[in-house]
DRENFI-260286 format. One record per residue (C-alpha): residue number from 1; x negated, z, y. Coordinates in Angstrom, 1 decimal, decimal comma, always signed. Layout:
# residues N
   num       c1       c3       c2
   NUM        X        Z        Y
...
END
This chain:
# residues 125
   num       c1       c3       c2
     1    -93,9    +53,0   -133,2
     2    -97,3    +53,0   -135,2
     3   -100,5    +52,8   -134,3
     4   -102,1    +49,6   -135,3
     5   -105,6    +48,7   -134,2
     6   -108,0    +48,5   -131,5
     7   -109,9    +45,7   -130,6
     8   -113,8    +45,2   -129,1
     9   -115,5    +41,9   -128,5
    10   -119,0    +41,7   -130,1
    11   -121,7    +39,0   -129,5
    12   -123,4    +39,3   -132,9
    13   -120,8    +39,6   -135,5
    14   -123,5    +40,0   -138,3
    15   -125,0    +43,2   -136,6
    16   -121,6    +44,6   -135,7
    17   -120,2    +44,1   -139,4
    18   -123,3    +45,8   -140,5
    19   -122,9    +48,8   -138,3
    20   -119,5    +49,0   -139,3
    21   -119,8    +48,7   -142,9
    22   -123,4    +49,9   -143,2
    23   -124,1    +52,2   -141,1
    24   -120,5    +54,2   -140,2
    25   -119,0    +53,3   -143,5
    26   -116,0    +51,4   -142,9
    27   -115,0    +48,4   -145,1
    28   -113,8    +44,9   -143,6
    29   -110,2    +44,4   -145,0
    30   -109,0    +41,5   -142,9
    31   -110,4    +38,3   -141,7
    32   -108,5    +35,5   -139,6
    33   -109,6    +32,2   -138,0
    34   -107,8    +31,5   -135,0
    35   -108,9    +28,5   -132,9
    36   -111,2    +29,9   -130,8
    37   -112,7    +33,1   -132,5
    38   -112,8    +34,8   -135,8
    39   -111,4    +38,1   -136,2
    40   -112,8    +40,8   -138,5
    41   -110,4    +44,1   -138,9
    42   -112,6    +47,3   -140,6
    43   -111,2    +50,6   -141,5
    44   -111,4    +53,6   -142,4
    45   -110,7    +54,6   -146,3
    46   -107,3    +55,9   -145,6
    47   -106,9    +52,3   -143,5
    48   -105,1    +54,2   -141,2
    49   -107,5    +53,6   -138,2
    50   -108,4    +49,8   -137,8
    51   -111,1    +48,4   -135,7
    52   -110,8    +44,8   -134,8
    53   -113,7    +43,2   -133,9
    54   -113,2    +39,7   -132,3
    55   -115,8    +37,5   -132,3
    56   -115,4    +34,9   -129,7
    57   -117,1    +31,2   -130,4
    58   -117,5    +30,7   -126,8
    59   -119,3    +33,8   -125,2
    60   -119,9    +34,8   -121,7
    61   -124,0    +33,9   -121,2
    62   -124,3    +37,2   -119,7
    63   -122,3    +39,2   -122,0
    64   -118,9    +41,0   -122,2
    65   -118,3    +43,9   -119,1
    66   -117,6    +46,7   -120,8
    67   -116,2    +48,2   -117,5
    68   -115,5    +52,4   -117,0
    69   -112,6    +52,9   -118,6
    70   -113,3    +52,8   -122,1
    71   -115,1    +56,3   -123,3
    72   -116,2    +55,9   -126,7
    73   -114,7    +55,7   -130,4
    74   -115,5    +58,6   -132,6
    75   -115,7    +59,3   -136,3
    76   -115,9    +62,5   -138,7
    77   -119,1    +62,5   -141,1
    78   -119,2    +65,7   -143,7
    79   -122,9    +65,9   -143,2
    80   -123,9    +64,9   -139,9
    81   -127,7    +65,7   -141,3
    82   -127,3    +63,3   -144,0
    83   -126,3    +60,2   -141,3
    84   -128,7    +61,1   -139,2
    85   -131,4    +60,0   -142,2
    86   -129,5    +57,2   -142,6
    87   -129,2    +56,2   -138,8
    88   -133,5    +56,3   -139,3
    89   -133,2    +53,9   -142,0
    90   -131,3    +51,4   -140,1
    91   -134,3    +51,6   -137,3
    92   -131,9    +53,4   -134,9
    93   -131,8    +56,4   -133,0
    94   -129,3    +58,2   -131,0
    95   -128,8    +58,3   -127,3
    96   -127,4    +62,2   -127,6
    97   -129,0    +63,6   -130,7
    98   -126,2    +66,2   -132,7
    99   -125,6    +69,2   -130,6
   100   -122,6    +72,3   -131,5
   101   -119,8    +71,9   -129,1
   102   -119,3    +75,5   -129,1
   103   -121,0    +78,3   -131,3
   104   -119,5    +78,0   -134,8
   105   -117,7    +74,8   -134,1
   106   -118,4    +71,3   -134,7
   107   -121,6    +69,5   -134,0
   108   -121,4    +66,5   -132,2
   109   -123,6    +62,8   -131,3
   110   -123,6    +60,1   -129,6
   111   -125,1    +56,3   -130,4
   112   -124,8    +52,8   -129,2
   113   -123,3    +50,0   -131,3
   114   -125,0    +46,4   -131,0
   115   -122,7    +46,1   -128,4
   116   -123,6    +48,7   -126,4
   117   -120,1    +50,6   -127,1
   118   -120,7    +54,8   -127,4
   119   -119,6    +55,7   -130,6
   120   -119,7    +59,9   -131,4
   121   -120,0    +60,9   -134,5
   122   -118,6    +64,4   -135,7
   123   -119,5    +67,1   -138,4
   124   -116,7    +69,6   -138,2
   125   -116,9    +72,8   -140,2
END
């Protein structure tokens, strides 16, 4: 069995493809038209971890329901200093600013994408 993808809904596929790409640093390598949505697969540079993000052409008026299952998706950044500037630049901010886990060990944040979906981002030593 592999591992192929996970898939998120998003409302505005223009400012999700742009946190994606801009921000977190992923690059789209897929798109497909299906009848009633377009779907946009980004990944990492090994494209072993895929991210599908389906953008619906019909969309609940009050949104998707994110529910309390899902926790959050997380990514490893060699310089968690460095995307904090560039979080600044893209007129965001975090909603746990970086923090060590443990003395020594990796520091750790949190952020919202458009979507409202946690995403932590990790520096590990």
């Amino acid at each position: 069995m592999k591992f192929l993808h996970t898939m998120i809904r998003v409302r505005d596929i223009e400012k999700s493809l742009n946190f994606y790409t801009g921000l977190i640093g992923l690059k789209q390598v897929k798109k497909m038209e299906l009848k009633g949505a377009t779907l946009y697969f980004v990944s990492d540079e090994r494209e072993c971890c895929t991210i599908e993000l389906t953008h619906n052409h019909e969309q609940p008026e009050s949104g998707y329901n994110h529910g309390n299952y899902f926790g959050h998706l997380a990514f490893e950044t060699k310089d968690l200093d460095e995307f904090s500037r560039k979080l600044a630049d893209f007129g965001m901010e975090y909603t746990r600013p970086p923090f060590p886990v443990k003395e020594g060990g990796p520091k750790i944040a949190f952020l919202n994408d458009p979507d409202g979906f946690a995403v932590e981002i990790i520096e590990r030593k």
